[in-house]
C-alpha positions as CSV (number, residue, x, y, z in Angstrom):
1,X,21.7,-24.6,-43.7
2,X,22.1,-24.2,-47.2
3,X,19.9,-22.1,-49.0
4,X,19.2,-19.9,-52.0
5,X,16.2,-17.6,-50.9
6,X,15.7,-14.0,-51.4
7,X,15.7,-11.3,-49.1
8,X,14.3,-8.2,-50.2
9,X,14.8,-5.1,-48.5
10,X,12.7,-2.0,-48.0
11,X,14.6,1.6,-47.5
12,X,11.8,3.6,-46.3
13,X,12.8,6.8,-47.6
14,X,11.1,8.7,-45.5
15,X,13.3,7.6,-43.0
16,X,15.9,10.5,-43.8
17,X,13.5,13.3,-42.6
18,X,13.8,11.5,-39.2
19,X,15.9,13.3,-36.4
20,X,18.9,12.5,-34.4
21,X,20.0,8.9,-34.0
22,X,16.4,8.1,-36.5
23,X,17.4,9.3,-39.1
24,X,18.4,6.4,-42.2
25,X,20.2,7.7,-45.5
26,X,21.0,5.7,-48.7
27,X,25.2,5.9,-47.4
28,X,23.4,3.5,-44.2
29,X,22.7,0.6,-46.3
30,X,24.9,-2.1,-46.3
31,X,24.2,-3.7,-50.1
32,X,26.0,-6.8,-49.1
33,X,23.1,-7.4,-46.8
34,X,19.7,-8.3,-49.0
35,X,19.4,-10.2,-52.4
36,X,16.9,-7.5,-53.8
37,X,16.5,-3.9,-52.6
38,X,13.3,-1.6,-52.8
39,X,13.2,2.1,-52.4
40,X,9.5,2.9,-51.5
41,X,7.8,4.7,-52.6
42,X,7.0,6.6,-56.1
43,X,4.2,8.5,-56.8
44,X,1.4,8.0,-60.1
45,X,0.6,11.1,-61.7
46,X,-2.3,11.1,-63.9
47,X,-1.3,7.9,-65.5
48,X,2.4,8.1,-65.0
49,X,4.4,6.6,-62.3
50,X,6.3,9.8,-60.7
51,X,8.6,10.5,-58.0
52,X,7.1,11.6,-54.9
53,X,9.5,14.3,-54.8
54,X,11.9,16.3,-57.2
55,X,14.6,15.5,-54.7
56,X,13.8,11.9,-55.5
57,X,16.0,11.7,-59.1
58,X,18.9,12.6,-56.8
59,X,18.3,9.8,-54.5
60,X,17.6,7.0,-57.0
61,X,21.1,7.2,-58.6
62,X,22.4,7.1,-54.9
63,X,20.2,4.0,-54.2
64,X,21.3,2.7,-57.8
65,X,25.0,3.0,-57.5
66,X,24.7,0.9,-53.9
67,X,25.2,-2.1,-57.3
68,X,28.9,-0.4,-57.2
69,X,29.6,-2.5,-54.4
70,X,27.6,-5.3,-54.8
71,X,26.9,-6.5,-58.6
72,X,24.5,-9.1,-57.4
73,X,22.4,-7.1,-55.6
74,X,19.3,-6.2,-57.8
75,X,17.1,-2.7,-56.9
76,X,13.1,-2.5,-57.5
77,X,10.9,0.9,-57.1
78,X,7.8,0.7,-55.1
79,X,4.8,2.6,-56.2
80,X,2.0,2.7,-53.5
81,X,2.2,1.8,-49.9
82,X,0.4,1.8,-46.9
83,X,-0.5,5.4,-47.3
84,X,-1.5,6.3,-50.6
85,X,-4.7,7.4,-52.3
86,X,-5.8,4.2,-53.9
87,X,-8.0,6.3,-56.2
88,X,-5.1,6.7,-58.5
89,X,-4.2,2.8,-59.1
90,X,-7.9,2.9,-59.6
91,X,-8.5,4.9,-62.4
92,X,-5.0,4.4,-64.0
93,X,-5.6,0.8,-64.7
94,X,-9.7,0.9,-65.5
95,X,-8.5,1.6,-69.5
96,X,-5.9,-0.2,-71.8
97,X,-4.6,3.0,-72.7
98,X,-4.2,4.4,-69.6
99,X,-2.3,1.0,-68.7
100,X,0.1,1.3,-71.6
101,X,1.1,5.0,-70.8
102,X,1.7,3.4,-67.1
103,X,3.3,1.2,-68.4
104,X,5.6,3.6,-70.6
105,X,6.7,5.6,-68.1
106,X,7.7,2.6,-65.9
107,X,9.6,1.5,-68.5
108,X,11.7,4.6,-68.8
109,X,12.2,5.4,-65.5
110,X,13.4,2.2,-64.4
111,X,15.9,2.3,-67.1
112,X,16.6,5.4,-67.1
113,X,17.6,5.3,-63.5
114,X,19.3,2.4,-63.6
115,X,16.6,0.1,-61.0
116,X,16.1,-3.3,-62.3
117,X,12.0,-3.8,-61.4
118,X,8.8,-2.7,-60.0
119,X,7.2,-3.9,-56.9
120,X,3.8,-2.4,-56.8
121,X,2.4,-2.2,-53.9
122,X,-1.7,-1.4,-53.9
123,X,-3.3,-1.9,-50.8
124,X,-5.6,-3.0,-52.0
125,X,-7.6,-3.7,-55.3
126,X,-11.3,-3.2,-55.1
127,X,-10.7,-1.5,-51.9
128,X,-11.4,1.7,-50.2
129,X,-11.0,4.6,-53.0
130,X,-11.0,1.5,-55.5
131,X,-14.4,0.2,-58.1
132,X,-15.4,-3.8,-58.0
133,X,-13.6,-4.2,-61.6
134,X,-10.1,-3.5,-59.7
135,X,-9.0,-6.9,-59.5
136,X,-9.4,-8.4,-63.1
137,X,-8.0,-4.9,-64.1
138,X,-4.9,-5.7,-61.7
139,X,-4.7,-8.9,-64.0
140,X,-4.4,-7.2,-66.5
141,X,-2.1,-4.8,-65.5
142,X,0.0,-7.4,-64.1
143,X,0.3,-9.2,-67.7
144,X,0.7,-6.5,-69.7
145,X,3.6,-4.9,-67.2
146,X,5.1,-8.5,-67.4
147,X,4.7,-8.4,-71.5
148,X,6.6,-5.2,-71.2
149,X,9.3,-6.2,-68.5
150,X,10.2,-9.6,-70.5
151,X,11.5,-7.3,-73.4
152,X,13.6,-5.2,-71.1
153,X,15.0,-7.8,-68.5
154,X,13.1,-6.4,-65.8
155,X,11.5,-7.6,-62.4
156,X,7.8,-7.5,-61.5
157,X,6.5,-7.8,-58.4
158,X,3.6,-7.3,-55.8
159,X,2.9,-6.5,-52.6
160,X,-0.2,-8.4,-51.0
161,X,-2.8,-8.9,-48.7
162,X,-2.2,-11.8,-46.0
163,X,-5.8,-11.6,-45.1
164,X,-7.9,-14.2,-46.5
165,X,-11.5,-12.0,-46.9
166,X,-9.4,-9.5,-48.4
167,X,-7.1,-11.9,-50.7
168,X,-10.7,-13.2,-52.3
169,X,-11.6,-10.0,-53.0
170,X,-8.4,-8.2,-54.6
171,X,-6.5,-11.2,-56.5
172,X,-6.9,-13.5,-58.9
173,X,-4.2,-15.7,-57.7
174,X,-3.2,-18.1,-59.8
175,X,-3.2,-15.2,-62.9
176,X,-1.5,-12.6,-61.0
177,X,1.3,-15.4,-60.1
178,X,2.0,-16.5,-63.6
179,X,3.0,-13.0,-63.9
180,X,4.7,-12.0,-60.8
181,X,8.5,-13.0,-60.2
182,X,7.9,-12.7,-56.5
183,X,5.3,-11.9,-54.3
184,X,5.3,-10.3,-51.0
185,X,3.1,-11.2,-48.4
186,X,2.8,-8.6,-46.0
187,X,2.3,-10.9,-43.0
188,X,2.6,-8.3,-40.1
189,X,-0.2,-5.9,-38.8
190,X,-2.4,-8.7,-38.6
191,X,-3.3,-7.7,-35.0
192,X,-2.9,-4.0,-33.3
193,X,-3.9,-1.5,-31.1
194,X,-6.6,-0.5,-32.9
195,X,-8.5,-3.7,-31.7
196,X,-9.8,-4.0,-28.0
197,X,-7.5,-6.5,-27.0
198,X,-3.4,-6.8,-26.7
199,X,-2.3,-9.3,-29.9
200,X,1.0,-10.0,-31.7
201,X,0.8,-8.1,-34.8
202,X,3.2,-10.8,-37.2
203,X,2.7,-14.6,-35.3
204,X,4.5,-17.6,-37.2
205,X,1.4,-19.8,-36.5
206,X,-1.8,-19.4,-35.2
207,X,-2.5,-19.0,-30.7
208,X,-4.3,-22.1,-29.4
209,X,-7.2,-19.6,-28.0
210,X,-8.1,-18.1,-31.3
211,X,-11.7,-18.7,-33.0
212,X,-13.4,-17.6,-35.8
213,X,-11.3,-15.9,-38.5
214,X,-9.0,-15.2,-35.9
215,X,-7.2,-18.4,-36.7
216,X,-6.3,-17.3,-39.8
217,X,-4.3,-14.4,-39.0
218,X,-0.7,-15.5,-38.9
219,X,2.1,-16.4,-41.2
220,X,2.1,-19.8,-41.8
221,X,-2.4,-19.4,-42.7
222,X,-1.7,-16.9,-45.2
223,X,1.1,-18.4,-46.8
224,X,-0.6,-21.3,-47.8
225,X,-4.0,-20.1,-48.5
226,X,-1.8,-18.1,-51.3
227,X,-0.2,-21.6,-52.0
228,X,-4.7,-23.1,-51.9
229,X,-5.1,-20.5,-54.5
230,X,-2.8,-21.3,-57.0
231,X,0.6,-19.5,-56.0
232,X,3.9,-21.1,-56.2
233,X,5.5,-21.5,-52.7
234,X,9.3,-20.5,-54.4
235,X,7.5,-17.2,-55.6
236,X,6.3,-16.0,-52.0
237,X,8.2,-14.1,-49.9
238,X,7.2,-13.9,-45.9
239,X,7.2,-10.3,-44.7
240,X,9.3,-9.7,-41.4
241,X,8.6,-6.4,-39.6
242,X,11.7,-4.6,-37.7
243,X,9.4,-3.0,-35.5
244,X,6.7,-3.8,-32.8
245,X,3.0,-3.0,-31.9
246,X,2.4,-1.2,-28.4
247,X,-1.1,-1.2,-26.4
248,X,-1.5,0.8,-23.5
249,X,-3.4,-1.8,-21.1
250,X,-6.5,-1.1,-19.5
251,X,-6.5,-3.4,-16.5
252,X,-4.1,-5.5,-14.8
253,X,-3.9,-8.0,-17.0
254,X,-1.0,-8.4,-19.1
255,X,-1.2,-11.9,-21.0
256,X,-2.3,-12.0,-24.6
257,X,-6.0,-11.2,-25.0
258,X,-5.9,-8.4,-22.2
259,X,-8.0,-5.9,-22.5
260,X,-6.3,-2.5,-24.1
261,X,-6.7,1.3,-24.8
262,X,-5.5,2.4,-27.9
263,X,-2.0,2.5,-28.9
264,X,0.9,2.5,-26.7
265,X,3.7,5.8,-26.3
266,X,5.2,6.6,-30.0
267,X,8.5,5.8,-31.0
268,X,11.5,8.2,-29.6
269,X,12.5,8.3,-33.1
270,X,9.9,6.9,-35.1
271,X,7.3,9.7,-33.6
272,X,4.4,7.0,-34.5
273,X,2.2,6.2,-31.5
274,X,2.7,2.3,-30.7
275,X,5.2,1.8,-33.1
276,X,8.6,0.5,-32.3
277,X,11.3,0.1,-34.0
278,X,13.3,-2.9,-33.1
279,X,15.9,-0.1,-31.5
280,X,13.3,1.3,-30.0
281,X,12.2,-1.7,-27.9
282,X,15.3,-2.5,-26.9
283,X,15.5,1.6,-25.4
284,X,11.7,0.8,-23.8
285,X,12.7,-2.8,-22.5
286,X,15.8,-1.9,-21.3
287,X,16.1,-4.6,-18.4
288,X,12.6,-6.2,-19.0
289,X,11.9,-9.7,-18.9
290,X,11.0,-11.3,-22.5
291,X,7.8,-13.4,-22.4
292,X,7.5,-16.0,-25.3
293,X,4.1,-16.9,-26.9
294,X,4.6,-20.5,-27.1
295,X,2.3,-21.7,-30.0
296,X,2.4,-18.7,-32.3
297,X,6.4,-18.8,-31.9
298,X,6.9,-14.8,-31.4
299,X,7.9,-12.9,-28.0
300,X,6.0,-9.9,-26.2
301,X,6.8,-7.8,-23.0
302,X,4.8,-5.2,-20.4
303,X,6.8,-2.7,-19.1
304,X,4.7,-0.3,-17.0
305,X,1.2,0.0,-18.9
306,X,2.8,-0.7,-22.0
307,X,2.4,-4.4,-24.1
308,X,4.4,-4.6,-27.3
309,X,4.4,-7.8,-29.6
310,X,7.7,-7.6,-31.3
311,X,10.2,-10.0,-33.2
312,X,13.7,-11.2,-31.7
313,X,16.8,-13.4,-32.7
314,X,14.9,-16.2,-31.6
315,X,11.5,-16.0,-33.7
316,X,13.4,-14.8,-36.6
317,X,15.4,-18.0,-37.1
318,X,12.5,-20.0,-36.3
319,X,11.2,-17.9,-38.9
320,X,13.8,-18.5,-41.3
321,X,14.0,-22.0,-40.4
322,X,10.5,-22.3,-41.3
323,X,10.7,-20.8,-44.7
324,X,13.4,-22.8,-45.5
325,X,11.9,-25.6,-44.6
326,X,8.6,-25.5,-46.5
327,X,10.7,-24.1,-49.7
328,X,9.2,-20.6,-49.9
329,X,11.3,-18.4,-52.0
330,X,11.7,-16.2,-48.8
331,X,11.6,-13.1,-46.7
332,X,11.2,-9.4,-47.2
333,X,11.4,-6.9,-44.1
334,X,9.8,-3.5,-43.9
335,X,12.4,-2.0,-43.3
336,X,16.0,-1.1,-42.5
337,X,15.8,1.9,-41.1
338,X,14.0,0.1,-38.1
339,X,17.0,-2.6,-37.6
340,X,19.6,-0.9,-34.7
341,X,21.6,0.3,-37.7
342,X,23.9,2.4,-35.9
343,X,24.2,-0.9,-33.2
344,X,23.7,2.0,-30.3
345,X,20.7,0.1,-28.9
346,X,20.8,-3.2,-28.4
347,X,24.3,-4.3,-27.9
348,X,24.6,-6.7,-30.7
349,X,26.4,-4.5,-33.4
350,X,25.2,-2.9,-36.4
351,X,21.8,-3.7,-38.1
352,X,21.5,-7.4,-36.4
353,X,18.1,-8.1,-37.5
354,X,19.1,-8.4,-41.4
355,X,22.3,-9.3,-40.7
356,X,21.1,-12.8,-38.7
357,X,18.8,-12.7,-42.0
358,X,21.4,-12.9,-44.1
359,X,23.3,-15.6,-42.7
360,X,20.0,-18.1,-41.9
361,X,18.6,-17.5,-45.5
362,X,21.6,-16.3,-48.2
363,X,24.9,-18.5,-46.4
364,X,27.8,-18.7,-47.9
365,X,26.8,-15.9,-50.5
366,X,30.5,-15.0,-52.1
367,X,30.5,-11.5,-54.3
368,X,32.6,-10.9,-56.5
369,X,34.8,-8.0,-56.8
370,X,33.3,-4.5,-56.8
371,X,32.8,-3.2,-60.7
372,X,31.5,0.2,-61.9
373,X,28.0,0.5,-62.8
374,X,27.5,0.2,-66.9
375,X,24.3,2.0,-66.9
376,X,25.7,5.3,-67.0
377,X,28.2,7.9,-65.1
378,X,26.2,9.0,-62.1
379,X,27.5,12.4,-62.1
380,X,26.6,13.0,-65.8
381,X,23.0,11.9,-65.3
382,X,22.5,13.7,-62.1
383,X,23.3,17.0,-64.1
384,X,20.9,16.2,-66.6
385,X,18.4,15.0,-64.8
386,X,18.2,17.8,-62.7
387,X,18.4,20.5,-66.1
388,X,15.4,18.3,-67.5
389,X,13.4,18.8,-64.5
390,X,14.1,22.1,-64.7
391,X,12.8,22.4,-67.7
392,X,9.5,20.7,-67.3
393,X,8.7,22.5,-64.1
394,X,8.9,26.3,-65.6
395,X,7.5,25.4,-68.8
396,X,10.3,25.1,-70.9
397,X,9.3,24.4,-74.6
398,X,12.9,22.9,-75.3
399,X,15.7,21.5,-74.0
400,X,18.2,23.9,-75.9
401,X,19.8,25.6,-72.7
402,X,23.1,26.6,-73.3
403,X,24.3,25.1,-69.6
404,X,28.1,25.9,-68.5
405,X,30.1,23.5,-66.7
406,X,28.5,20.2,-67.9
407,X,30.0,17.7,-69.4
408,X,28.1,16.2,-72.3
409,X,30.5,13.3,-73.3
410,X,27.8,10.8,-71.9
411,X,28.3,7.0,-72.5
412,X,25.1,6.4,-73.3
413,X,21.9,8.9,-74.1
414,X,19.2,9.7,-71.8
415,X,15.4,10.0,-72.5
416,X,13.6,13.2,-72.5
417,X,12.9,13.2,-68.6
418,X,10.4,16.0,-68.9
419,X,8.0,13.9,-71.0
420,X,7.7,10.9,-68.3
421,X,6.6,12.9,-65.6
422,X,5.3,16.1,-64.4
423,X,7.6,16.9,-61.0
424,X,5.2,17.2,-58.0
């Protein structure tokens, strides 16, 4: 199956404060793996993108020098998420100057740091914490980032709504995707145990049962009612989750549609109440029959009182058959820490989820040799970094420390760190 289609990566960096056997560092990523990776997420500040944390400068130039080994490979910073207080997107992007000092500090932190894009992820404009204006501000913000990024050789892209009351109320679609160079659909958590009823949270196609809106809530609906609205298929990329949704059932049915309380056991490692990581079912369904939802092309299983809807080898290739197929540019999972990355779990080595990926959607993908980075020496700029956050966060009013044991015979000079951000 030939192919050229992306496939974007999320490292949930939160990940590394998991314990035991959970936890996922930058050294677990295999950069031969995915076309594009994201670290998610960064923080705004007033109206300046910001790490979440101060320990985050040390982890970008980790996540950065993953390039070492993989030249291709190209790395994006999230700002957003599932999470975060949509308030700030809000008011950051209601004036043009607030926009262009964004835009600023995106622009020298992505360089700076050596990433090669943006993938901003608001969910969602004109939403909760949001004002009706949100989404031909998000235009705007989208074409002046992309003004910006064009200058610098940098990616933009977005993270959006698969659900189509919400699409028509946050996007102008064909504007947004004259801007975007690719566009993630987040096509999972479409169904979930905060509804009444068991329901797989990321189906291919639509179930034969479903009425109403209902219908629309699978892959292949919100795909092309992005494609309806004026987005070209090569720029959308299908989201793929590495984890399931769990019900805990509240009768004896156990078939799609049964009646549910609430969300299934958490995670061993994952510590989120009916959330699984792929490593995680396999620990849960240890010896448990798979049952296959026929028209919606995904799999599901009960063990006990527990129903999780979950993704397998043999939905993702019909998956990535699909995408290739129907030409989308194609797939981006959320994320790698939930793959069985150490292979412990599921007896079918290390990280097979993205590495099945790989080969269905990037074959025959030949690197060439490893090179060093050319952005800068990562030792150097860690040590400076570091000093300039210093700096900022006890009020320095200069940057004339007389520091011992640094070497100052950088390649190539780095902006003032402590006027991009304010360290949280």
């Amino acid at each position: 199956m030939a192919s050229s289609k992306k496939l974007v990566c999320y490292y949930n960096s939160m990940a590394e404060e998991r314990e035991d056997q959970g936890k996922f560092s930058i050294s677990d990523i295999d950069p031969n793996k995915c076309t594009h990776l994201i670290y998610a997420f960064a923080d705004i500040n007033g109206n300046e993108i910001a790490p979440a944390s101060v320990g985050d400068i040390q982890q970008y130039i980790k996540f950065n020098a993953l390039k070492e080994s993989n030249p291709l490979l190209k790395t994006l910073l999230a700002v957003g998420g599932l999470t975060f207080n949509n308030k700030k997107f809000s008011a950051m992007v209601q004036k043009k100057e607030n926009r262009a000092e964004f835009i600023k500090s995106v622009v020298n932190l992505l360089k700076t740091m050596g990433f090669n894009g943006l993938n901003i992820d608001w969910r969602y404009p004109g939403g909760a914490g949001g004002q009706t204006q949100d989404k031909q501000k998000f235009t705007k913000l989208c074409e002046e980032l992309k003004t910006a990024f064009k200058a610098e050789g940098l990616i933009l892209s977005a993270s959006v709504s698969a659900e189509r009351s919400t699409i028509d109320a946050s996007y102008e679609v064909e504007q947004i995707s004259m801007q975007l160079d690719f566009i993630n659909v987040l096509t999972f958590d479409l169904h979930g145990p905060w509804e009444e009823v068991t329901g797989h949270h990321s189906p291919l196609f639509p179930g034969s049962e479903e009425t109403g809106d209902n219908m629309y809530l699978n892959a292949d609906s919100a795909l092309n009612y992005w494609i309806d609205q004026g987005a070209p298929a090569e720029k959308l990329t299908m989201g793929i989750a590495f984890y399931g949704r769990a019900f805990s059932l509240s009768s004896n049915s156990t078939d799609v549609g049964a009646p549910a309380d609430g969300p299934g056991e958490e995670g061993c490692y994952t510590g989120e109440e009916g959330f699984w990581a792929s490593y995680e079912t396999c620990i849960y369904l240890e010896g448990v029959k798979t049952q296959r939802i026929s028209d919606q092309q995904v799999p599901y299983a009960t063990t006990e009182n527990q129903w999780v809807g979950f993704d397998d080898e043999t939905s993702l290739a019909t998956k990535a058959g699909y995408l290739t197929k129907n030409n989308f540019g194609g797939a981006f999972v959320w994320s790698l820490d939930l793959d069985d990355f150490s292979g412990e779990f599921c007896d079918q080595g290390k990280s097979p989820f993205i590495s099945q990926l790989h080969d269905l959607l990037v074959p025959g993908n030949q690197l060439p040799s490893p090179s060093l980075p050319q952005w800068f020496g990562l030792q150097d700029g860690l040590q400076m970094l570091s000093l300039r956050l210093y700096d900022s966060k006890h009020n320095s009013p200069n940057n004339n420390y007389n520091y011992p044991n640094i070497n100052h015979n950088y390649t190539h000079p780095l902006p003032k760190i402590d006027t991009l951000w304010t360290p949280l």
